[in-house]
N, C-alpha and C positions, 0 to 999 in steps of 0.2 A: 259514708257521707257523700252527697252526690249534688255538685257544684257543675254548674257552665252559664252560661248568657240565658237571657231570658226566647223564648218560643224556640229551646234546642231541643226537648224531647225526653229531658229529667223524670216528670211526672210517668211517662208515659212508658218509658224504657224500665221504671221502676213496678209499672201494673203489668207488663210482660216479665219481667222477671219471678214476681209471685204473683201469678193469677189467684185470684176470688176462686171458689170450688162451694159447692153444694148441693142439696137435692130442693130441688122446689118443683110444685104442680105448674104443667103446661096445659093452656087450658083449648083444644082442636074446637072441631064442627060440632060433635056430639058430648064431649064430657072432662074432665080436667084428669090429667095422667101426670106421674111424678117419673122425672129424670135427674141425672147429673150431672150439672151446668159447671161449664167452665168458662172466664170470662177473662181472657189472657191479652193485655192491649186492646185494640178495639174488636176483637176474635173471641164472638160469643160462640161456644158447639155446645150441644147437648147431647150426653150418651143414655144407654141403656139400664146401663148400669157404670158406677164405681171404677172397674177393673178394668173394661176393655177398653181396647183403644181405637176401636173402627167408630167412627161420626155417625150419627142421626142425623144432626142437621148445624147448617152456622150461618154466622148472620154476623155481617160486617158493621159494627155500630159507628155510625159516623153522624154528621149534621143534617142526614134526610131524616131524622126520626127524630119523633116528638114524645115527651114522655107525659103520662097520667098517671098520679099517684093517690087518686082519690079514692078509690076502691080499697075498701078494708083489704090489709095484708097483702094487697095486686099490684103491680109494676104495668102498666100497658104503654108500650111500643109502638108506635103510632108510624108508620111509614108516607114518606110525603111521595113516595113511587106506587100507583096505585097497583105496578104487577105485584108488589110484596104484601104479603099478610098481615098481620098486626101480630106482635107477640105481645104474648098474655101470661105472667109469670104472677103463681101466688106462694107467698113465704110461708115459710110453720109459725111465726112470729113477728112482732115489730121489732125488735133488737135485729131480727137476720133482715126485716125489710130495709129498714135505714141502712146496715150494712151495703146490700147491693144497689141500692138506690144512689147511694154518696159516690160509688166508683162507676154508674150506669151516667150517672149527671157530668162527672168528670171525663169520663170517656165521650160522649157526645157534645157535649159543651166544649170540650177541650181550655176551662176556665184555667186561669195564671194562679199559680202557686204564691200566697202573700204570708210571709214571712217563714219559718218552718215548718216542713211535717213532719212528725216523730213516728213511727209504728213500728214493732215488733214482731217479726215474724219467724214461727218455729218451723225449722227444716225437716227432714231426712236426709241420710246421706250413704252410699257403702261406707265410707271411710269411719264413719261413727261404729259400726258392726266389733269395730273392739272395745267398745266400750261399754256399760252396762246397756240390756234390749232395751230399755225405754230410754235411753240418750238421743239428745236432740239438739240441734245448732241453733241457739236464739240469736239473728242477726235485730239488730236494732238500727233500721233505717230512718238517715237524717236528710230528706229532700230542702235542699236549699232552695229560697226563690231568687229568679233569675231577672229580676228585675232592677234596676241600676240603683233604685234610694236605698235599696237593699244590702245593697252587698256589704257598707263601713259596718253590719252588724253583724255577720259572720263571724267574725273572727272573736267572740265571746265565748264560741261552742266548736270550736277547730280541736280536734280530741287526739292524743299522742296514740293512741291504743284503737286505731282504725284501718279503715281500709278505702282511701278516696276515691271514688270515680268522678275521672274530668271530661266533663261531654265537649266534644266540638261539631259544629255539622260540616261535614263533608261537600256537601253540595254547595256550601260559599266558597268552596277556593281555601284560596292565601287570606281573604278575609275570613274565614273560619276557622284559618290556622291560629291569628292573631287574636281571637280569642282564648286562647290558651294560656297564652304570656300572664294575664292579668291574674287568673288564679295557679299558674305555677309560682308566679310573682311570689304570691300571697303567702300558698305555702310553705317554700324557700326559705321563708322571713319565722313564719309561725312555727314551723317545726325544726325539729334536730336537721342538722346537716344530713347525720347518717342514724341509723337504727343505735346499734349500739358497736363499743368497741370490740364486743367480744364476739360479734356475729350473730347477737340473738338478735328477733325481729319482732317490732313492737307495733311499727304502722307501715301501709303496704299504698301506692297506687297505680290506678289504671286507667288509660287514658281510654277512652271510648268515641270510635266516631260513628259517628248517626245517621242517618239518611241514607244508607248503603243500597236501597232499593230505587233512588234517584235518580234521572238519567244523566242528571251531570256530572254525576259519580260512572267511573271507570274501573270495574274491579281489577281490571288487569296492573291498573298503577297505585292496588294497594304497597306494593314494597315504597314505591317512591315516598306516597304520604307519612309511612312509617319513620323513613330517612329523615323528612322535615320533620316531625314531631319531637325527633329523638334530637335535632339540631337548638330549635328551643327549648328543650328539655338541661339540655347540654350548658345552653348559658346561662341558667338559674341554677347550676353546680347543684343537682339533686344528686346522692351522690348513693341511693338505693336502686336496685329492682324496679324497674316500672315497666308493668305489663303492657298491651296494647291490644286491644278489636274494636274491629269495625262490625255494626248491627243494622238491621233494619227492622224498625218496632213493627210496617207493617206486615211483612214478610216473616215475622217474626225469625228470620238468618241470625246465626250466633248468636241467640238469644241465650240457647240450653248452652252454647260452649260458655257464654259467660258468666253466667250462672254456676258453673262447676269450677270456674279459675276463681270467682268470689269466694266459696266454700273453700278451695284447696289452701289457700293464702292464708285464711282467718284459721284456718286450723293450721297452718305453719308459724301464727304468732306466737312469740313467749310465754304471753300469758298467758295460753289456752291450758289449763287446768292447773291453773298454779292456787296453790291452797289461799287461803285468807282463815285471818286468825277467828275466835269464834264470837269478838269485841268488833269486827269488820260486820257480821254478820248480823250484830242487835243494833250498830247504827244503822244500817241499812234498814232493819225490821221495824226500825220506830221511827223511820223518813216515811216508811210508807206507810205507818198507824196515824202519824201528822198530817201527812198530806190529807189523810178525810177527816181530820177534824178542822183543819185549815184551806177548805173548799175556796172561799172568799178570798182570802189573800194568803197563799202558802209561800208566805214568806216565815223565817221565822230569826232570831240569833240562835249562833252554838250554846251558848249558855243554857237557853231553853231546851236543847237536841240535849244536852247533858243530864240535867235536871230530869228527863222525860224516862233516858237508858237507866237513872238509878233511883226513880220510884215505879218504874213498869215492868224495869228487865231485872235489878239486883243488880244493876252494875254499874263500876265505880270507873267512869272514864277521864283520861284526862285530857286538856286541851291542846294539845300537841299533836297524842294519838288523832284525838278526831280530827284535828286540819288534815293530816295524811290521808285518814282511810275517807274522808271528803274527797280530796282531789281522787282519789280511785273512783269512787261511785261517782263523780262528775264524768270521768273519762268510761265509764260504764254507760253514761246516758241515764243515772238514777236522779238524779237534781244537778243541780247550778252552782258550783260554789267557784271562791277565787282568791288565793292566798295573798298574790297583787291585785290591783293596787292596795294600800292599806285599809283604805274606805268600806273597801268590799271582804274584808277578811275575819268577821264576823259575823257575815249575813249569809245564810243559808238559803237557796228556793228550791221548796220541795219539789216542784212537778213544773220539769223545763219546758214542755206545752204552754205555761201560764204564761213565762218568757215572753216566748217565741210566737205564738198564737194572738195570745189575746191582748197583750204587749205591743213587743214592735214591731209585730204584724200593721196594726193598727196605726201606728204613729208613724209608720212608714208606708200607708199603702198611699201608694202611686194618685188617686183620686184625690184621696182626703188629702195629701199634700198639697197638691194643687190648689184646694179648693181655701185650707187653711194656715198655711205654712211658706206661703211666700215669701223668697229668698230668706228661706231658713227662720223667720222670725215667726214664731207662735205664741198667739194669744191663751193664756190659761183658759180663757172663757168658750174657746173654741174645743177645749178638750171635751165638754160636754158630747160634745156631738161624737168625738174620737172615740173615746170611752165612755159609751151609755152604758155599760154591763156596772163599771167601776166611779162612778162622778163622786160618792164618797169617799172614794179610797185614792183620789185623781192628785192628791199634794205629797201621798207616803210612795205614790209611784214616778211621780216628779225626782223627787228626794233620789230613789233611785235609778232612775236615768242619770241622775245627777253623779251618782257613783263609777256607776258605768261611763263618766266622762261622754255620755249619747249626747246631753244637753248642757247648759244652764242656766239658771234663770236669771234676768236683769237687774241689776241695780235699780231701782228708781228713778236714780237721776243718768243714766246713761241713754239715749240716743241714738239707734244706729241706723250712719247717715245712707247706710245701700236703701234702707227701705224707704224712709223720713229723712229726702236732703231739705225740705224746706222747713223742718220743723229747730226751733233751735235749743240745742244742749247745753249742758250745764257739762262744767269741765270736774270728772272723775277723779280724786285723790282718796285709794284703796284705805288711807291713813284716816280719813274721817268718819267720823257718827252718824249713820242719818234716818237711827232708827227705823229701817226697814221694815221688821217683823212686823209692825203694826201694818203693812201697807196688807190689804185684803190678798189673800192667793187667785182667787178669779181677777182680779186687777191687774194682775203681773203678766211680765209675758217672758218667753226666756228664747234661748238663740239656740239649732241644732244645728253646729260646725259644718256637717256632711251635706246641707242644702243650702249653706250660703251662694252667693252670686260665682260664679268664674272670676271676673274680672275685678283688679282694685278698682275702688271707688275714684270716682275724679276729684271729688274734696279731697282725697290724700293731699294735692299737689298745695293745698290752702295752709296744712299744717306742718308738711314735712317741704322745704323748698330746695333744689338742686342745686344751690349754691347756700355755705356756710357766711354768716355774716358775724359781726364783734367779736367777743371771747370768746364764740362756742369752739369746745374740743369735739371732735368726734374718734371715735376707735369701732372696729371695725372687726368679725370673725365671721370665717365660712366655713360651717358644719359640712363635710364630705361624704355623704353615704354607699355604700356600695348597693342598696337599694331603699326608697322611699315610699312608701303607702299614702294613698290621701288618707286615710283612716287617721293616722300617725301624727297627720296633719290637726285634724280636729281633735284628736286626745290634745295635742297643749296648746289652741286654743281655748277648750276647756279648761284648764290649767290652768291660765295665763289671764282668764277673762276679766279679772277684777281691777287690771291694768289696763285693759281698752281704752285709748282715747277719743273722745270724739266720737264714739260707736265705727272708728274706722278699720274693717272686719270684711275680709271674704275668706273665697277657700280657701288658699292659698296666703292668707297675708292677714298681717294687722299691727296696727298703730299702736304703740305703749306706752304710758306716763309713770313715772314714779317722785312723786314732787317734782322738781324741774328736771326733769330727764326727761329724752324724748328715747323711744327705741322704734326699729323699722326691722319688722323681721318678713323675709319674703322666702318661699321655697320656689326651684323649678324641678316640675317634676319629671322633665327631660334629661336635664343634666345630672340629678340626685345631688342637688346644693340647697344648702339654706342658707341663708347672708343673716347678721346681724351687725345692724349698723345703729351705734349709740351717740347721743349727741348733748351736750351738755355744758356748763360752767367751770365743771370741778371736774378735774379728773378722778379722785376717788369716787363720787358719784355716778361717773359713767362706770367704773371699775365694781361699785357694787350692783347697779341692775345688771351686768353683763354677768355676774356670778350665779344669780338670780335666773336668769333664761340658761344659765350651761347648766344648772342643779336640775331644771323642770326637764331639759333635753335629755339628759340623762336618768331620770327617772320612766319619763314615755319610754323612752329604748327597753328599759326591762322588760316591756312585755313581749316584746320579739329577741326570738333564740338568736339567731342568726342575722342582725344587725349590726354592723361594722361602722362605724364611723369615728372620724378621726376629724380634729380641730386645725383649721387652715389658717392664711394671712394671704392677702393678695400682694402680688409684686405691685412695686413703684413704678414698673417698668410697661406693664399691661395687662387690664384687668380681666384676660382670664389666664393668665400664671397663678396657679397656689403652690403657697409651700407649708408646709407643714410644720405645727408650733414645736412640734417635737424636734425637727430638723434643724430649727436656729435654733435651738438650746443645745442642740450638739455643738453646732457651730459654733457659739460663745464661749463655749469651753475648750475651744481653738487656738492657740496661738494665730494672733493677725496674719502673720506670711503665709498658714497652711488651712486659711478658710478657702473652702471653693464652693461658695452658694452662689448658684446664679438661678434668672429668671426661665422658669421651663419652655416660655416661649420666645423670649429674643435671644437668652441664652447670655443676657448682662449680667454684672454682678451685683450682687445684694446688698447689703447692713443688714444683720440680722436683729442690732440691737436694736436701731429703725420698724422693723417688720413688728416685733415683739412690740415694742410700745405703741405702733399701730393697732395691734390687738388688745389692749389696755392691762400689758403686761409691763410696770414700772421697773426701767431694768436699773441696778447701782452696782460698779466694778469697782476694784483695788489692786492692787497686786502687791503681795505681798511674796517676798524672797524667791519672785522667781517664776511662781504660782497666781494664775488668775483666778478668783473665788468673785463669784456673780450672785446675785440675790433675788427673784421674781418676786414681784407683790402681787 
């Protein structure tokens, strides 16, 4: 899997790592002659033959050259230097023309990768030599795109049973460094701490720096850059192996070293020949007999994938086994499955291309956002344009956006005021009827979390006001993270969305009603705090929406391994002191003379029974014989 910023070199460092190979007609001054082309980054040579390794001839593919595809079976190379030649290449077929044509466009064009590419490529290796002669290394490469709407969808396809490469370019400095953080961040959060307890190794990575042929680049202070890598590395507590080279895709420098540390690592994982049962092997065989009969939409349920193994194969599966050996072949790269959230725990996609490609490639690509997706709000009617392959199939792939927490679609009566401050809303109670279904799907329009605005909205300050007036109570909790994803962010507000007030929604924030209850939930993502501020008549009423956003918090966390948080209370004293709700229940079970809670930053003393009921935790004491016995609601 091969992640970094967008224009680092991902695509590029992956067509030097396995170069294209074949034999195609060149066609000279007198007559068309057949070679063996090798097309490694932008380093086209042509040999003799096959075996040898002394060059014919090469040719640097860059943006002087124009290509002509018009000519049956011919490739023509158009040089915009009028000392260079034209090269003239004809294939044995169309399957090998479009083959070399798609990485001859890619390499010239040097076009942006839009949402993922999948391909498989079988090795050779000495290290394979003990194992049967026709054995072969199938890596399954996942180029991720490197462009910013892109990345909250990554983490759908982040695979325990891999091996990551993290691009940085060297030639930006400390700003190249800083790109790092984001996806060590990421995967910190997404994966185990460590491989395993017992030393086996299940996912491996390597940090890659780029540009190593740059003159800003210093090979002599490769150790130093090393030192820094391994320092951010350090404070996202990775707690495996993590390789490190630096390449130059054009110079093609350590390309072949890292190419032989990718093979050695994948063959030092656990799983590498571990058996699977021969029920692993018939759901795999009838994911991929589905998939071509589910060209259109290779979505399907297990029920069906059941159904299918025991009228095609004789075999009697159950729904347990298959969720299991699913999450294997997802972690194989054979389809898409996901045991969380619950939504998605029945749904099968056969061919993660369809995903990734034709999907949220599309509903993510950087243009069409622009064009249709302003500040996150999209028009169903706009999909048309998104999805011309699919405008039939445009409400059953909503649906599952919808699962995937990517999107969801609006209420009728909801409003939202970042996009429409002058239009006026109708006030949202999740509690009432309003007969939506009827409302047409090209009418609808729905919200995607990850392209809302930055900034809260200025109407906030209309309906949440900085000063409490009459009876309202307010209580108050700050979720403490040890790290936050904006991703994480937009999983609940998709959650959360049927509570938006007022359509008052950005990245970071949004407005909640639950009958008379107001709630104000805000994250920074500097400090890794989320505030939830509830305000209301009743105090049980604030005490039940505030159980209501700790159930949703706690469910989003499931899907990150390594997500730490812990439930706060701010001091009386000053609001950035927290203390921990767990800490004043220690405390309350204190004898008064040997409480010592003070405020972490003036260093005053507490009440913790105070703090607790600030958090809309109702405290009631007694004592009895001696013993104080305390009760939370």
């Amino acid at each position: 899997m091969v992640v970094g910023y967008e224009n680092i070199g991902k695509t590029t460092l992956i067509d030097c790592l396995f170069p294209l190979t074949g034999w195609m007609k060149t066609k000279g001054d007198v007559k068309k002659t057949s070679y063996y082309f090798r097309l490694q980054g932008r380093i086209l040579r042509k040999y003799k033959d096959e075996q040898t390794t002394e060059i014919h001839k090469e040719h640097i593919l860059n943006n002087n050259w124009k290509i002509d595809d018009q000519e049956p079976l011919g490739i023509i190379l158009k040089s915009i230097d009028p000392k260079l030649k034209n090269i003239k290449l004809y294939c044995e077929n169309e399957k090998i023309k479009q083959m070399w044509l798609e990485r001859i466009k890619r390499t010239i064009v040097n076009s942006a990768t839009h949402g993922i590419d999948i391909k498989t490529h079988l090795l050779d290796h000495p290290s394979l030599l003990n194992e049967k002669e026709d054995s072969k290394l199938a890596l399954t490469v996942w180029d991720f795109a490197g462009q910013h709407d892109y990345y909250y969808n990554h983490q759908y396809f982040l695979s325990a049973r891999s091996i990551f490469l993290v691009l940085w370019r060297m030639d930006q400095g400390d700003i190249g460094l800083e790109s790092l953080s984001f996806w060590l961040k990421s995967l910190s959060t997404h994966l185990p701490k460590s491989n395993n307890g017992s030393g086996q190794t299940y996912f491996s990575t390597i940090i890659v720096g780029t540009f190593l042929d740059h003159s800003n680049v210093k090979k002599d202070e490769a150790m130093l850059r090393h030192r820094k890598v391994m320092e951010i590395v350090g404070k996202y507590q990775l707690e495996y192996n993590i390789g490190y080279v630096e390449v130059s895709c054009e110079t093609l420098e350590n390309v072949s070293t890292l190419k032989d540390i990718i093979i050695e690592t994948a063959l030092q994982h656990s799983y590498m020949g571990e058996k699977v049962t021969r029920d692993h092997l018939i759901i795999e065989s009838a994911i991929i007999e589905l998939r071509e009969k589910h060209l259109r939409l290779p979505l399907i349920d297990i029920q069906n994938l059941l159904n299918y193994c025991r009228t095609q194969f004789n075999a009697e599966i159950n729904f347990e086994f298959a969720q299991r050996a699913l999450c294997l072949l997802h972690n194989w790269g054979s389809c898409v499955y996901f045991q969380k959230p619950q939504e998605l725990s029945t749904k099968i996609i056969l061919e993660p291309r369809f995903l990734t490609k034709d999907i949220l490639a599309q509903l993510f690509n950087p243009k069409l956002v622009n064009l249709f997706c302003k500040d996150g709000i999209l028009n169903h009617q706009d999909l048309k344009l998104i999805w011309k392959d699919f405008i039939d199939i445009s409400p059953i792939l909503i649906q599952l956006m919808e699962k995937f927490e990517v999107c969801f679609v609006l209420s009728k009566n909801i409003i939202v005021q970042t996009m429409i401050p002058n239009e006026t809303s109708l006030e949202n109670d999740v509690e009432e009827e309003d007969n939506e279904d009827e409302l047409d799907f090209w009418k609808r329009r729905c919200i995607i979390p990850s392209l809302l605005p930055e900034n809260e909205p200025t109407s906030l300050l209309k309906y949440w006001k900085n000063d409490l007036y009459g009876n309202t109570i307010e209580i108050e909790r700050v979720i403490s993270y040890n790290l936050i994803l904006k991703e994480m962010i937009g999983r609940l507000i998709t959650r959360l969305h049927l509570f938006i007030y007022q359509g008052i929604v950005w990245r970071t924030g949004l407005l909640i009603i639950k009958k008379d209850v107001l709630g104000l939930i805000k994250v920074n993502l500097v400090t890794n705090l989320l505030s939830i501020t509830i305000r209301g008549e009743k105090f049980t009423s604030c005490q039940e929406l505030m159980d209501i956003l700790i159930e949703n918090i706690e469910i989003v966390a499931e899907n990150y391994q390594n997500m730490i948080w812990k439930q706060m209370v701010r001091s009386n004293h000053d609001e950035n002191g927290f203390i921990s709700i767990e800490r004043c229940q220690q405390e309350m079970g204190k004898n008064e003379t040997k409480r010592n809670l003070v405020c972490p930053v003036t260093k005053l003393p507490l009440n913790p029974e105070s703090l607790l009921t600030r958090a809309g935790l109702r405290v009631r004491s007694r004592i009895i014989t001696g013993f104080f016995l305390f009760y939370f609601d």
